[in-house]
C-alpha positions as CSV (number, residue, x, y, z in Angstrom):
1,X,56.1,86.8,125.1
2,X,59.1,88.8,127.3
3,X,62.1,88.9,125.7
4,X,64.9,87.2,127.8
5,X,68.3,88.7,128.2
6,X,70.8,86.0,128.4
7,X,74.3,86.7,129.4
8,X,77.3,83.9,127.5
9,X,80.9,83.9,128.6
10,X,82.8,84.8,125.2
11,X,86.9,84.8,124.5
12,X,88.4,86.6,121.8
13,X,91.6,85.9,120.7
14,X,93.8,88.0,117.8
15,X,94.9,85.9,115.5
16,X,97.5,86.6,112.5
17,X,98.1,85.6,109.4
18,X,101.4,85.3,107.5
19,X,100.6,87.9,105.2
20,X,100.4,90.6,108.1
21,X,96.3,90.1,108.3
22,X,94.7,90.5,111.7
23,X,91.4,88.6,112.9
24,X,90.1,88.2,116.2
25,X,88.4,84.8,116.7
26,X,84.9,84.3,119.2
27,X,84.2,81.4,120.7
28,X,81.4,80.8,122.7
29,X,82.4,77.4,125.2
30,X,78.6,77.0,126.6
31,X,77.2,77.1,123.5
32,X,80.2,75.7,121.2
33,X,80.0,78.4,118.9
34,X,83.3,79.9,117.2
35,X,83.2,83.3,114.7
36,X,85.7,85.8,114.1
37,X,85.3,89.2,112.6
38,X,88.4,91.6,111.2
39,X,88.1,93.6,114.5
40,X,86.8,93.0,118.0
41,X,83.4,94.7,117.3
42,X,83.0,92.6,114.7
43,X,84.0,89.4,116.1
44,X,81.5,90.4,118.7
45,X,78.8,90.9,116.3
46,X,78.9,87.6,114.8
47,X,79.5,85.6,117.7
48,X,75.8,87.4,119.5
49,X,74.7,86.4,115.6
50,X,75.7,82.8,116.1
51,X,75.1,82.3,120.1
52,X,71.0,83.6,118.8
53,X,71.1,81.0,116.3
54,X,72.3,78.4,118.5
55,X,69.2,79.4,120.9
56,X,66.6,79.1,118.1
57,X,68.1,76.2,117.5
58,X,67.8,74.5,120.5
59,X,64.4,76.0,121.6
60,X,62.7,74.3,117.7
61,X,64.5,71.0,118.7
62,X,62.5,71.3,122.3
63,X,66.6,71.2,124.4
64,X,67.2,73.2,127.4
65,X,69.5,76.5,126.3
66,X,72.9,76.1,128.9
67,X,73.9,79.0,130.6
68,X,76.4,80.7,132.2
69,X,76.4,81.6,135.8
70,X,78.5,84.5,135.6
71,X,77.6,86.0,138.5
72,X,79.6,82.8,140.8
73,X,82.3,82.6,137.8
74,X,85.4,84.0,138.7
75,X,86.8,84.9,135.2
76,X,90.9,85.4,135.4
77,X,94.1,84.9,133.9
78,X,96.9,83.2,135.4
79,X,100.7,84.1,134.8
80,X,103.6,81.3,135.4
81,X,107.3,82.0,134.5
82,X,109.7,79.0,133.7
83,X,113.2,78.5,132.8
């Protein structure tokens, strides 16, 4: 069988902690998978870890695997002031 190579919009967001500590969170909105890691590499790491397992997942329970279309996604940011 091919291997597929399947492309998942992913956000990371820092997070801190009281006690100075730094994570980055993951979460994967297609899929509804959330990880985090102690950098962004990490957090990276484990959300591709979880987004396979979510695949696997689906494929043994016979569901369709949603996807992405991020080449027609326009992927931005959006910056209001108020008073």
């Amino acid at each position: 069988m091919e291997a597929k190579v399947l492309n998942f919009r992913v956000i990371i967001e820092p997070e801190a902690y009281p006690d100075g500590k730094k994570v980055y969170n993951a979460y994967c909105p297609t899929l509804e998978v959330a990880d985090y890691g102690d950098t962004v590499e990490e957090a990276l790491e484990s959300i591709r870890d979880g987004i396979l397992l979510a695949i696997e997942s689906l494929r043994a329970e016979g569901k369709s695997i949603p996807m992405d279309n991020l080449d027609e996604q326009i992927l931005t940011s959006v910056r209001v002031s108020f008073a």
